[in-house]
N, CA and C of each residue as an Amber inpcrd file, in Angstrom:
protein
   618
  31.5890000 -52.8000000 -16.8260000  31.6540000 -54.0150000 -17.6400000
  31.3200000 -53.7150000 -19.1020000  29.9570000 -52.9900000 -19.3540000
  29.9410000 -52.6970000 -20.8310000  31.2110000 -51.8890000 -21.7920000
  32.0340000 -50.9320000 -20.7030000  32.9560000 -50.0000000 -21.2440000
  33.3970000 -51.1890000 -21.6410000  34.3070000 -51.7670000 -21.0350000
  35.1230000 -53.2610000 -21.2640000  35.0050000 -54.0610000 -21.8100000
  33.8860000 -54.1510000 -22.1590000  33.1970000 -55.0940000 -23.7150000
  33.0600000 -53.8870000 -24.8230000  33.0570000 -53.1630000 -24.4450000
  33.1740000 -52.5760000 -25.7870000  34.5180000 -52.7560000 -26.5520000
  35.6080000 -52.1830000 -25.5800000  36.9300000 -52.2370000 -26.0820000
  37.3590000 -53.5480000 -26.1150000  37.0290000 -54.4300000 -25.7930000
  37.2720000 -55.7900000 -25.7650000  36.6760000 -56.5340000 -27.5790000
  35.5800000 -56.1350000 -27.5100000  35.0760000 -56.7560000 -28.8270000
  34.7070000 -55.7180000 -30.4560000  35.2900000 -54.2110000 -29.9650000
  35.6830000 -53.2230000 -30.6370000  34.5670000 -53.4630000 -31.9310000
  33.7580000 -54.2790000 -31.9870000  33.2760000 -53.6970000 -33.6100000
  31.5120000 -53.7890000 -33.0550000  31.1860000 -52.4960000 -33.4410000
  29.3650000 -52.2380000 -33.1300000  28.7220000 -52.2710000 -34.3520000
  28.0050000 -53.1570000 -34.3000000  27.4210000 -53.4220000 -35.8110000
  25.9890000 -52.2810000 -35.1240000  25.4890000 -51.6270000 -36.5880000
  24.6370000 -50.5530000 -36.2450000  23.5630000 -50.8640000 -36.8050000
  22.2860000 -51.2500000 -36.5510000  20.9250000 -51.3270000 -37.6400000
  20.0470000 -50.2810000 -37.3000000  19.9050000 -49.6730000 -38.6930000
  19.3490000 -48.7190000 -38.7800000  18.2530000 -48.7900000 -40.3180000
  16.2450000 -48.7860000 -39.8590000  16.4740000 -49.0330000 -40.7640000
  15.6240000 -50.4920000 -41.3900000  16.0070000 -51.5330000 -40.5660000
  15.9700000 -52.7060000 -40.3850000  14.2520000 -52.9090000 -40.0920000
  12.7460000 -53.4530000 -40.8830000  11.9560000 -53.7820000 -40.4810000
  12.4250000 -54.7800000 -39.2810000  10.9140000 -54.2870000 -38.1130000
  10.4860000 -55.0080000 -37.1990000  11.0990000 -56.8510000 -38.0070000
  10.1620000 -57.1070000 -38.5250000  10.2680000 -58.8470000 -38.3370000
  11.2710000 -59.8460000 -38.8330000  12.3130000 -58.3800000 -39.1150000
  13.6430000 -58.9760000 -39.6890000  14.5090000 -59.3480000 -38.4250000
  14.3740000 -58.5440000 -37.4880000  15.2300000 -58.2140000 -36.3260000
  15.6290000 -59.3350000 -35.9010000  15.4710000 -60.4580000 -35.1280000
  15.0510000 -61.4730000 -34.9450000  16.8780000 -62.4300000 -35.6240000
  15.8280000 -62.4220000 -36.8740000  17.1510000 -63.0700000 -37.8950000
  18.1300000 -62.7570000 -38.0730000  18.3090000 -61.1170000 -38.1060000
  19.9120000 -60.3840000 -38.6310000  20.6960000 -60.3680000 -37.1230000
  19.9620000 -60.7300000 -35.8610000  20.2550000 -60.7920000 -34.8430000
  21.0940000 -61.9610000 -34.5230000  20.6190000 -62.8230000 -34.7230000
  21.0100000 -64.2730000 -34.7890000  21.8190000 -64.4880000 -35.8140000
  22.0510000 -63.7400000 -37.1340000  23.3590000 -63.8090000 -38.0360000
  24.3880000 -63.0750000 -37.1610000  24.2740000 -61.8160000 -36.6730000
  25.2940000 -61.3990000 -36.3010000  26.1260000 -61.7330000 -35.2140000
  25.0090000 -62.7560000 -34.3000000  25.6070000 -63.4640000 -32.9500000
  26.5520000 -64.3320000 -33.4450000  26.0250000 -65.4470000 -34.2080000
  26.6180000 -66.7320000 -35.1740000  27.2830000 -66.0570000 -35.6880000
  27.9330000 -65.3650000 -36.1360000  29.3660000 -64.1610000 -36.9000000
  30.1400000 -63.9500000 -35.8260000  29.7840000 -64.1010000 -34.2620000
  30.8350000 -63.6240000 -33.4610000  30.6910000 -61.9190000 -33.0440000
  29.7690000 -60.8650000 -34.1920000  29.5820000 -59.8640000 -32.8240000
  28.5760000 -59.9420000 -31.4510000  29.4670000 -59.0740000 -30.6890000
  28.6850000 -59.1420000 -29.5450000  28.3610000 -57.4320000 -28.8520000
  28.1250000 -56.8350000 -30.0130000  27.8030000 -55.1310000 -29.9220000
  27.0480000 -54.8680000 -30.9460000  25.6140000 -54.1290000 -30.2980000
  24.8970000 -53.9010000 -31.1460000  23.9070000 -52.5680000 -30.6870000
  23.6570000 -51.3370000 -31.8740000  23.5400000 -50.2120000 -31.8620000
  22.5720000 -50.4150000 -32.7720000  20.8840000 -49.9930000 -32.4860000
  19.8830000 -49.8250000 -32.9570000  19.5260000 -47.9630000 -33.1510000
  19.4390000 -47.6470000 -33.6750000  19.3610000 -46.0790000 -33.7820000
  17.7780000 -45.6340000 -33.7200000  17.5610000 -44.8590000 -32.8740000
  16.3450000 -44.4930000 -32.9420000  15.3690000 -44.1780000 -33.5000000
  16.4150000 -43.2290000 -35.2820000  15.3020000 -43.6730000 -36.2360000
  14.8150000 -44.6140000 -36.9600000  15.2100000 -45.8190000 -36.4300000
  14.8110000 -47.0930000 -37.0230000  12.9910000 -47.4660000 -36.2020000
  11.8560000 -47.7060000 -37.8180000  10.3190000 -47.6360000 -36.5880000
  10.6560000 -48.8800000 -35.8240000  10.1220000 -48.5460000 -34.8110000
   9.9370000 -49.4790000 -33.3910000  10.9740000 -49.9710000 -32.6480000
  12.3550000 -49.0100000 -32.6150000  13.9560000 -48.9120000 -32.1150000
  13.9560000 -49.3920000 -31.0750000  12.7710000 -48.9150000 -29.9100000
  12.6990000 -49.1100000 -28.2580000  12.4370000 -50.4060000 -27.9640000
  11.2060000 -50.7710000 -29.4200000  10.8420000 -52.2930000 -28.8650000
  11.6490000 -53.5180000 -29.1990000  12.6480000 -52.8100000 -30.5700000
  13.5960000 -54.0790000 -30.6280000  15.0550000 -53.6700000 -29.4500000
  14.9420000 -53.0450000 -29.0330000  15.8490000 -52.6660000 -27.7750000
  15.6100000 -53.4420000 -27.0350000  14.5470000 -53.4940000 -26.4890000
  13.9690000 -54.1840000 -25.5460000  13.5440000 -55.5520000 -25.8110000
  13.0530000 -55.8460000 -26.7910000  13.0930000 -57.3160000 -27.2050000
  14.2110000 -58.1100000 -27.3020000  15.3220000 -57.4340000 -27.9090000
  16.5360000 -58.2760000 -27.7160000  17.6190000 -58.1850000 -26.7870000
  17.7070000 -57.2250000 -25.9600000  17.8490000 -57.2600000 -24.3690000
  17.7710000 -58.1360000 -23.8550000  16.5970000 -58.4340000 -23.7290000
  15.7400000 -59.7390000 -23.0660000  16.3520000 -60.8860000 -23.8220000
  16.3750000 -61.3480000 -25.0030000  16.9300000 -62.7480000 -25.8510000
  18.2400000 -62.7500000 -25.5290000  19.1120000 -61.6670000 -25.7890000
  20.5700000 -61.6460000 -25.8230000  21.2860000 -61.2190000 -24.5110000
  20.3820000 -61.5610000 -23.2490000  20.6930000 -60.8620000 -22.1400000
  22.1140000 -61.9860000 -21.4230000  23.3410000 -61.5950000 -21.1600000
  24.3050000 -61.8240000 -20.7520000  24.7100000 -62.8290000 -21.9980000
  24.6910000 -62.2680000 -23.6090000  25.0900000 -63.1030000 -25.0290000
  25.7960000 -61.9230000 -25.6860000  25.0350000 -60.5550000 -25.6610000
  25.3470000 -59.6800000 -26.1610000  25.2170000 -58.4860000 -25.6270000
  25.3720000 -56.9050000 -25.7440000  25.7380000 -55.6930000 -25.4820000
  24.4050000 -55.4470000 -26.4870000  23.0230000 -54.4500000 -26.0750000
  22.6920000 -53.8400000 -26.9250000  22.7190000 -52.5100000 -26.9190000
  22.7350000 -51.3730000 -27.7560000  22.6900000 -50.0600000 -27.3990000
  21.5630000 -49.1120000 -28.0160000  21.9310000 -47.4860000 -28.0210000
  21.0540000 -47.1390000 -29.0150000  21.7760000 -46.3960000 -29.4370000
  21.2390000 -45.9680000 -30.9850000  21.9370000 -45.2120000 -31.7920000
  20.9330000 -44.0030000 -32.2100000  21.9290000 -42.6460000 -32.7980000
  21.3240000 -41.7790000 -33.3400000  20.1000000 -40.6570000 -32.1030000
  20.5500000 -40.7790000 -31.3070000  20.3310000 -39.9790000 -30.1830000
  20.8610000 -38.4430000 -30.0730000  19.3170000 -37.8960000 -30.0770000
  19.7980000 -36.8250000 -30.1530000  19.1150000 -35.6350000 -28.5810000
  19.1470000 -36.0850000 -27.6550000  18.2170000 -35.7700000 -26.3520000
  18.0070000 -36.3700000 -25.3870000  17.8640000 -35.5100000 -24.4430000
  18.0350000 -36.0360000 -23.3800000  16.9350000 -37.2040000 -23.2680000
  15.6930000 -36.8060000 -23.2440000  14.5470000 -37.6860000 -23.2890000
  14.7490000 -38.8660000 -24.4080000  15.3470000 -38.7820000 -25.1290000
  15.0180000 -40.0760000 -26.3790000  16.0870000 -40.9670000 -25.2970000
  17.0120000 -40.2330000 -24.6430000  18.3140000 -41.2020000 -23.8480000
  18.1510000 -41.7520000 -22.8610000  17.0590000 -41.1130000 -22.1060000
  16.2390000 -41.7090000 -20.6510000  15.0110000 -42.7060000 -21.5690000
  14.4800000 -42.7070000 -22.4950000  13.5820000 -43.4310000 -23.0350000
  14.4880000 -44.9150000 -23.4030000  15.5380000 -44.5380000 -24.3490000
  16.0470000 -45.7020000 -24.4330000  17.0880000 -46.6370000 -23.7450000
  17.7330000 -46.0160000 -22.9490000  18.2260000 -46.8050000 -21.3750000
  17.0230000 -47.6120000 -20.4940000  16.0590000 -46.8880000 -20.6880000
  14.7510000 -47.6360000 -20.1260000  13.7180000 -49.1960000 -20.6120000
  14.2220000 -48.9050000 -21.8640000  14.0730000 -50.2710000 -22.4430000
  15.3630000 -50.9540000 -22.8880000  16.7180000 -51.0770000 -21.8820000
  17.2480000 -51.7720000 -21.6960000  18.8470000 -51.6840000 -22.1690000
  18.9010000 -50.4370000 -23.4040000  19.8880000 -49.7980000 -23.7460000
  21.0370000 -49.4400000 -22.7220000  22.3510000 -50.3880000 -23.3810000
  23.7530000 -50.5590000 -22.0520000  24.5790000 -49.3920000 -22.4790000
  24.2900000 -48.9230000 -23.5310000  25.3380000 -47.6360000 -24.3400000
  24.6110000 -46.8770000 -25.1780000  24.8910000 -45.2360000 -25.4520000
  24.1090000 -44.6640000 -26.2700000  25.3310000 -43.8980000 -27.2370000
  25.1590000 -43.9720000 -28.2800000  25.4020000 -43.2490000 -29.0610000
  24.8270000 -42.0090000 -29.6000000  25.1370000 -40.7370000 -29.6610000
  24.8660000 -39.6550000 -30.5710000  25.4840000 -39.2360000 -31.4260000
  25.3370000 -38.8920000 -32.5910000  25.9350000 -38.3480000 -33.7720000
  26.1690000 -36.2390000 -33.3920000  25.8240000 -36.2470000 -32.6080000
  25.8500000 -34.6580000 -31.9570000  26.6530000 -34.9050000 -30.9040000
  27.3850000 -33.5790000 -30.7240000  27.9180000 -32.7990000 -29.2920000
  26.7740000 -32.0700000 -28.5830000  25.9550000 -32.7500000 -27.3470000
  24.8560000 -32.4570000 -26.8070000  25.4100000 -32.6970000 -25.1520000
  25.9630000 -31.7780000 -24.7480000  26.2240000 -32.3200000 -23.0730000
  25.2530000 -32.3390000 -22.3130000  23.9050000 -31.9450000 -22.4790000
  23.1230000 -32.3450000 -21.5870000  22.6640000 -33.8480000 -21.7550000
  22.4120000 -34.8170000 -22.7810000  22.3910000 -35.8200000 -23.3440000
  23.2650000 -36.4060000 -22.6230000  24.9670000 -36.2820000 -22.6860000
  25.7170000 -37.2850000 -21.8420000  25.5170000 -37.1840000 -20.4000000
  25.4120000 -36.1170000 -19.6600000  24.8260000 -35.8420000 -18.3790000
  24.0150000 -37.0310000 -18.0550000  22.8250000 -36.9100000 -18.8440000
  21.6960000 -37.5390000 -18.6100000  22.1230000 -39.1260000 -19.1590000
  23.1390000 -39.5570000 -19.6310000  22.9360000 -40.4810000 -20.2390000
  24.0240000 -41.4880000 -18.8770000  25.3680000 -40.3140000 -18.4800000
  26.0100000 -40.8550000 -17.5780000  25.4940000 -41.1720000 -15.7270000
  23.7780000 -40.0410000 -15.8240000  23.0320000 -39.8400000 -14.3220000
  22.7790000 -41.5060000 -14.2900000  22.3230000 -42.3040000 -15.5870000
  21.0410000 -43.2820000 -15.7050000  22.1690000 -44.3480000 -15.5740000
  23.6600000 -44.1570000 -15.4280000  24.7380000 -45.5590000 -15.5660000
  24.5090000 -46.2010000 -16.9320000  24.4870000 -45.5740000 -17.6550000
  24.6890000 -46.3300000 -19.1200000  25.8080000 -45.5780000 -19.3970000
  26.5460000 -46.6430000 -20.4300000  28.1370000 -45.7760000 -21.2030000
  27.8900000 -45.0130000 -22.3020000  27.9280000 -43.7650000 -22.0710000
  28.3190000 -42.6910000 -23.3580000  29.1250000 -42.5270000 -24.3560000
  28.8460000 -42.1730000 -26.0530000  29.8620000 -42.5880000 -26.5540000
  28.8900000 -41.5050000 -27.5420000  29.3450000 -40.2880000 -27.2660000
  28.9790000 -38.8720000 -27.5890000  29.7340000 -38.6720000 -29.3890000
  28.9340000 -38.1040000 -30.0240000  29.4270000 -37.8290000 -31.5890000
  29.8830000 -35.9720000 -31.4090000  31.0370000 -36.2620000 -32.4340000
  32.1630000 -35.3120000 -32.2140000  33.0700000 -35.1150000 -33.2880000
  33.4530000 -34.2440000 -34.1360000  34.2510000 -34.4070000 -35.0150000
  35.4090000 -33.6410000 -35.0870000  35.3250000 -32.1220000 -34.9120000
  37.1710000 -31.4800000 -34.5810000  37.7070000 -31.7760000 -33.1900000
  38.8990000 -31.3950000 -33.3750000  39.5870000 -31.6640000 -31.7060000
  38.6220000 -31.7840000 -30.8420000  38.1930000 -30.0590000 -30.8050000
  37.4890000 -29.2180000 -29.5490000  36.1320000 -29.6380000 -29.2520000
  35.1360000 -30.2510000 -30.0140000  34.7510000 -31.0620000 -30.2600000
  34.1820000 -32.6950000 -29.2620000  35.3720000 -32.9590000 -29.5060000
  36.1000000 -34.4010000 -29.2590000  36.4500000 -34.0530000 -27.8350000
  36.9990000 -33.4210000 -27.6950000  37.9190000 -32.5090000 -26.0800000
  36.3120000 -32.3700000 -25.6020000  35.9700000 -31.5890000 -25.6690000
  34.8620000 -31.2610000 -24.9050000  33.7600000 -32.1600000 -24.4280000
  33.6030000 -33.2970000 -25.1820000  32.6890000 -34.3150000 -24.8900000
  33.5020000 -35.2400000 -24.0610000  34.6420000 -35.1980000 -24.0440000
  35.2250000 -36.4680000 -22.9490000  35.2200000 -35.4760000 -21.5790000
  35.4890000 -34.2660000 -21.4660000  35.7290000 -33.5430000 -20.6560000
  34.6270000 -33.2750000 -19.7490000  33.1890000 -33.4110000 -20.4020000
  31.9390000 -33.3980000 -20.0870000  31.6640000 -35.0260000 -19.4250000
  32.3650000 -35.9780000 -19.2030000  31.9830000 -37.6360000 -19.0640000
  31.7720000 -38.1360000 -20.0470000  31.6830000 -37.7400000 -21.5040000
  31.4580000 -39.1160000 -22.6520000  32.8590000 -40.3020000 -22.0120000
  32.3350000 -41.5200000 -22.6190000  33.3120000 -42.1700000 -21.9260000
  34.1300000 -42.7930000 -22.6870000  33.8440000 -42.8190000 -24.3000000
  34.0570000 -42.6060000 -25.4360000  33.4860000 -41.6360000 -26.3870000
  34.4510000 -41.3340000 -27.4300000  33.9230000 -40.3980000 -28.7720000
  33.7970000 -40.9760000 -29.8140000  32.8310000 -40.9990000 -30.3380000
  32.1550000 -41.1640000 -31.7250000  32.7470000 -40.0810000 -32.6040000
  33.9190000 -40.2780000 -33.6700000  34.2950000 -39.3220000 -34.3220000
  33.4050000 -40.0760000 -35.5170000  32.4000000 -38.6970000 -36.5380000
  31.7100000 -38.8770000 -37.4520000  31.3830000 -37.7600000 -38.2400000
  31.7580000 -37.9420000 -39.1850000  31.6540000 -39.5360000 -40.2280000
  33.0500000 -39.4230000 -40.5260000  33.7720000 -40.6040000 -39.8300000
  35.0300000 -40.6970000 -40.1380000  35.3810000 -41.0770000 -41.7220000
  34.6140000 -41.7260000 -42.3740000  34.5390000 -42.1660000 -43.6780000
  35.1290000 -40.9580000 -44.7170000  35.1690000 -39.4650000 -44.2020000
  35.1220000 -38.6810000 -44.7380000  36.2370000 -38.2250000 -44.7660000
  36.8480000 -38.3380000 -43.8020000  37.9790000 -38.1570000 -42.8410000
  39.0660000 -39.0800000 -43.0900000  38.8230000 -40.1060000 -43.2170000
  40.2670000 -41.1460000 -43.3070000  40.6820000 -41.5170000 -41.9040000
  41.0130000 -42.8700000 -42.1750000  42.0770000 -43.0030000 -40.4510000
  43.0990000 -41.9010000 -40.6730000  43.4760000 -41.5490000 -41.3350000
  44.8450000 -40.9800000 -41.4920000  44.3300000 -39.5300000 -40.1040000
  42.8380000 -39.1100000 -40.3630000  42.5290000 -38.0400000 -39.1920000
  42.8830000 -38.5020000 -37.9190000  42.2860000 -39.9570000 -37.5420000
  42.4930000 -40.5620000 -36.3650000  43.6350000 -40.3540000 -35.8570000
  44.4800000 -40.7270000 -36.9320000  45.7230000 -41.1580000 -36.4640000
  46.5470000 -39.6640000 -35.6800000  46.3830000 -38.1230000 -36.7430000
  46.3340000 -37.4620000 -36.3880000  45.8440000 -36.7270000 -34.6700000
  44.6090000 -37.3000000 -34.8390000  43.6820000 -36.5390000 -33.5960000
  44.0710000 -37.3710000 -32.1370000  45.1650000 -38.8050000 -32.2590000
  45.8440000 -39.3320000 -31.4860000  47.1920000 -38.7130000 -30.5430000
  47.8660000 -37.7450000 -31.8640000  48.5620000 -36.8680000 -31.2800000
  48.5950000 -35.7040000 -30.0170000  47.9970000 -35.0340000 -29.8560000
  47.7340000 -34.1110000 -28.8890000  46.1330000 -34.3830000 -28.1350000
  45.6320000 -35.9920000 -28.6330000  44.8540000 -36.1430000 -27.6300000
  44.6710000 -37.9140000 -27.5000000  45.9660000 -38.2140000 -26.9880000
  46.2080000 -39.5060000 -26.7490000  45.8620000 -40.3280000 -25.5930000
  44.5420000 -39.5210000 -24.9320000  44.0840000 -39.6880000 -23.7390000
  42.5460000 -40.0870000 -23.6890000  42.2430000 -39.9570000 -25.0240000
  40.8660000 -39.2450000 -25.4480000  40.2540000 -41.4690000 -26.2200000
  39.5080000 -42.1130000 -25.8900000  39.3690000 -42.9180000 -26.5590000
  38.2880000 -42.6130000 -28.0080000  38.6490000 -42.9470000 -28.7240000
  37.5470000 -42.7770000 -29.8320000  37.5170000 -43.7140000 -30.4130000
  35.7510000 -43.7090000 -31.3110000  35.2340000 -44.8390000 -31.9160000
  34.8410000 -44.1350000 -33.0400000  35.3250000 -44.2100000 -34.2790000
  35.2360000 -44.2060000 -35.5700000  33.8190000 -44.6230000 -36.0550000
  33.2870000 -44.0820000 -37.1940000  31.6040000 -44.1750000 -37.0980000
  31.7420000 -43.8470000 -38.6780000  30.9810000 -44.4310000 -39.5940000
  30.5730000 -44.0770000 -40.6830000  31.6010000 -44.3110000 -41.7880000
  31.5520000 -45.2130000 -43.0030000  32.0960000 -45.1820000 -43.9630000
  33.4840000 -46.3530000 -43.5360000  33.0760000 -47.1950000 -42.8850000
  34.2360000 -48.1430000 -42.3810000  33.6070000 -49.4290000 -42.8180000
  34.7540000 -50.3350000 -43.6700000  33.9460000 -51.5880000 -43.8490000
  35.4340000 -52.6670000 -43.9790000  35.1820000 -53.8190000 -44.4160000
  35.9120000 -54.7780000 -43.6860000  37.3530000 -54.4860000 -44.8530000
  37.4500000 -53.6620000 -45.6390000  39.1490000 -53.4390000 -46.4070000
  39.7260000 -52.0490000 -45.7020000  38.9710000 -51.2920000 -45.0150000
  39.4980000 -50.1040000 -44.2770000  39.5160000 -50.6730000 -42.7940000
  38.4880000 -51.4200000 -42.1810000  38.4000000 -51.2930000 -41.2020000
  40.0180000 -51.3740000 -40.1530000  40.3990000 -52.4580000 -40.2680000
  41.9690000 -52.3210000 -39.8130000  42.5070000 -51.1140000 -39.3290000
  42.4300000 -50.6450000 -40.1090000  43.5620000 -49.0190000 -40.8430000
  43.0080000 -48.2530000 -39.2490000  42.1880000 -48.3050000 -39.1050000
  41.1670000 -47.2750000 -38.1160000  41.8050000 -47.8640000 -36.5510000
  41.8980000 -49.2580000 -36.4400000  42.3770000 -49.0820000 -35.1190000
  44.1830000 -49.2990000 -35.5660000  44.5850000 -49.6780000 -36.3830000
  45.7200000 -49.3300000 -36.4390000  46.1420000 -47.8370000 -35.7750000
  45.4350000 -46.7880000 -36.4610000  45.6970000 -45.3160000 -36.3450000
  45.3410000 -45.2750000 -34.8090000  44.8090000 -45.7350000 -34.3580000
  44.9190000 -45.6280000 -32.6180000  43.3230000 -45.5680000 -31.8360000
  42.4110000 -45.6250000 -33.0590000  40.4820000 -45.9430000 -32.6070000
  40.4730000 -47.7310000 -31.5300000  39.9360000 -47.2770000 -30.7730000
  39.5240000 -48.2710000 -29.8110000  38.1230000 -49.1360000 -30.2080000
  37.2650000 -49.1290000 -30.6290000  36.4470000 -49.7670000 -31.5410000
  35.7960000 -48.8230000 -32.7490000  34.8870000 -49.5280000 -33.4480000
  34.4110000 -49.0590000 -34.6740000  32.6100000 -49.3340000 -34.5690000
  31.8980000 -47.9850000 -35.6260000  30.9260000 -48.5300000 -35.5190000
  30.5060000 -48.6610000 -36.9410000  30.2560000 -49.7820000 -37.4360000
  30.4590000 -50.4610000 -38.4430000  28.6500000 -50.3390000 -39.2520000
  28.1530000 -49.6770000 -40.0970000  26.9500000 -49.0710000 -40.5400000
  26.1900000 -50.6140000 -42.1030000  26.5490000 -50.0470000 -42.7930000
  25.2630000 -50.4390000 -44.0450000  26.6800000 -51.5410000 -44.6770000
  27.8820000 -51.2530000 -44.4150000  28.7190000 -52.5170000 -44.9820000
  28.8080000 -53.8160000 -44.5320000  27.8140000 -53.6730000 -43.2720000
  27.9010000 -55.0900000 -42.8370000  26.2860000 -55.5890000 -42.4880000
  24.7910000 -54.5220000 -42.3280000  23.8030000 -54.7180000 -42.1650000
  23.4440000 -53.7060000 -42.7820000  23.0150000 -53.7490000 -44.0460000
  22.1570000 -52.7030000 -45.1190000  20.9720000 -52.5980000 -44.7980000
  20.0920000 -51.3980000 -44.8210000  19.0200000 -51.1880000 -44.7000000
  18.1950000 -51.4090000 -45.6850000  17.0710000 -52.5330000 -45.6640000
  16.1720000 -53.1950000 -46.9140000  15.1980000 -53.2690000 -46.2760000
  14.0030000 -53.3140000 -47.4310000  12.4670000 -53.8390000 -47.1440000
  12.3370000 -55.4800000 -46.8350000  13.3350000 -56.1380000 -47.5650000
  12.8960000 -57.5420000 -47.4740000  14.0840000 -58.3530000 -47.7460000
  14.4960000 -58.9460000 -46.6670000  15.8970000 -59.9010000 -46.5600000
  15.4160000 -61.1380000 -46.6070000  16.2970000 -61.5750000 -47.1690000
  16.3440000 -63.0930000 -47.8630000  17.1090000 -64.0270000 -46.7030000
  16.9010000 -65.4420000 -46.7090000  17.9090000 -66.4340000 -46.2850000
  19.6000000 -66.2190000 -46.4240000  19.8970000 -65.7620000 -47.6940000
  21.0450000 -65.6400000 -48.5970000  21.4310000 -64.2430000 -47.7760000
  20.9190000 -63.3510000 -47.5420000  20.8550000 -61.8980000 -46.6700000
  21.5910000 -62.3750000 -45.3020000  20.6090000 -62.9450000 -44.9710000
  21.5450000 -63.5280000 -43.2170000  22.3820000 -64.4340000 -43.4070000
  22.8960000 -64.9030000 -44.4180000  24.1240000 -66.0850000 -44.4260000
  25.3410000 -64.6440000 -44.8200000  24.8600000 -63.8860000 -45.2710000
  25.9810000 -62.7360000 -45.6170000  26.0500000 -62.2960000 -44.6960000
  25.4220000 -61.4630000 -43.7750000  26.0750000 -61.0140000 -42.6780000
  26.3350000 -61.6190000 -41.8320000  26.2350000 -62.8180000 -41.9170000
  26.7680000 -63.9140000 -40.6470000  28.3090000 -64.2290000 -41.1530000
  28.3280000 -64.2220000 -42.5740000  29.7360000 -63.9190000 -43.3300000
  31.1800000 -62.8350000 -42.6720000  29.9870000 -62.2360000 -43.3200000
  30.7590000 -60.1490000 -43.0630000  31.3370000 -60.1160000 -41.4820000
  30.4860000 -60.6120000 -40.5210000  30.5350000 -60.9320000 -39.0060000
  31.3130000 -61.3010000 -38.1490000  31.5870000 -62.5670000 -39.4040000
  33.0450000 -63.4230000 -38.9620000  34.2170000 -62.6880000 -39.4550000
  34.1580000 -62.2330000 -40.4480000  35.3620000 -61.0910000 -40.9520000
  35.3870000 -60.2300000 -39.6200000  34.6970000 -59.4690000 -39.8300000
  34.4970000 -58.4590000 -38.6380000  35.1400000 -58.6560000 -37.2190000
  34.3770000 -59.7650000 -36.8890000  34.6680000 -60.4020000 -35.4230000
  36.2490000 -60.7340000 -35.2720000  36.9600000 -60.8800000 -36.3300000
  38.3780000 -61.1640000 -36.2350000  39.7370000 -59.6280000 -35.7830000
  38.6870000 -59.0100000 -36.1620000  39.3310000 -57.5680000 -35.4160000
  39.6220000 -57.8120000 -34.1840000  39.2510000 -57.9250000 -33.5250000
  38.8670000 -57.5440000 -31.8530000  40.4590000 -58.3670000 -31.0630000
């Protein structure tokens, strides 16, 4: 079911970053915007407990995951507080192993072919190609060719005048970073009416 919401609602808004007592609010902008995928990254302080805190609030509302995983243990830690998908920015097959033993969906970071090949080949169940930003859809579109079997999710440097372009080129969702939830000390009212903005843009992908 989570694979299927993923590709179903294709855009993962990522907070990274984000004080504790903001969480709450940018949560509730991004619901009211229409996403329903959300990727907390581990180096954000207290990642597990807003994992787990909004698990619990957004439980059968939204998809939460974790982001920026780099181990096996940070992946059994954060499936444990409630994490439905993990993301890594690394090619780590013991990580997807461990991430596919625990029934959570993998969505392994990968950037040449072989790469990319090797992490689906291992059970990722998606690829995190990153930092696509760097890359262009025009790579995607490319890396569709001789591996048109392979689903990938575009990561880094995607915002709502490129975003299109990316599943045009043949990406199955996106994970959508600081163009739609910037990392700040102190968000305003005016802060969550924008990404509840950006959200609804966003949310019209899918």
């Amino acid at each position: 079911m989570t694979l299927e919401a993923i590709k179903q609602y294709k855009v993962i808004s990522i907070i990274r970053g984000v004080p504790s007592q903001y969480i709450p609010e940018v949560f509730d902008a991004l619901y009211e915007g229409g996403i329903r995928l959300v990727e907390v990254t581990l180096n954000t302080n207290n990642a597990l407990d807003m994992i787990e805190e909004m698990s619990k609030k957004y439980e059968g509302k939204m998809l939460i995951g974790a982001g920026t995983v780099m181990d096996e243990e940070s992946a059994c830690m954060a499936i444990g507080a409630g994490a439905k998908f993990v993301l890594t920015p690394i090619l780590n097959i013991p990580t997807i192993h461990a991430v596919k033993e625990r029934g959570a969906v993998c969505i392994s970071g990968a950037l040449t072919p072989t790469e990319i090949y090797t992490a689906y080949t291992h059970g990722s169940d998606l690829v995190k190609v990153f930092p696509a930003g760097s890359m262009g859809a025009g790579y995607i579109k490319d890396l569709k060719g001789p591996l048109p079997e392979i689903p990938i999710v575009p990561t880094g440097g995607i915002d709502v005048t490129n975003a299109a372009h990316y599943l045009e080129a043949g990406a199955v969702a996106l994970g959508i970073g600081s163009s739609l939830v910037p990392a700040k000390e102190q968000y305003s009212r005016e802060d969550f009416e924008t990404i509840k903005l950006k959200s609804q843009k966003f949310a019209l992908l899918a």
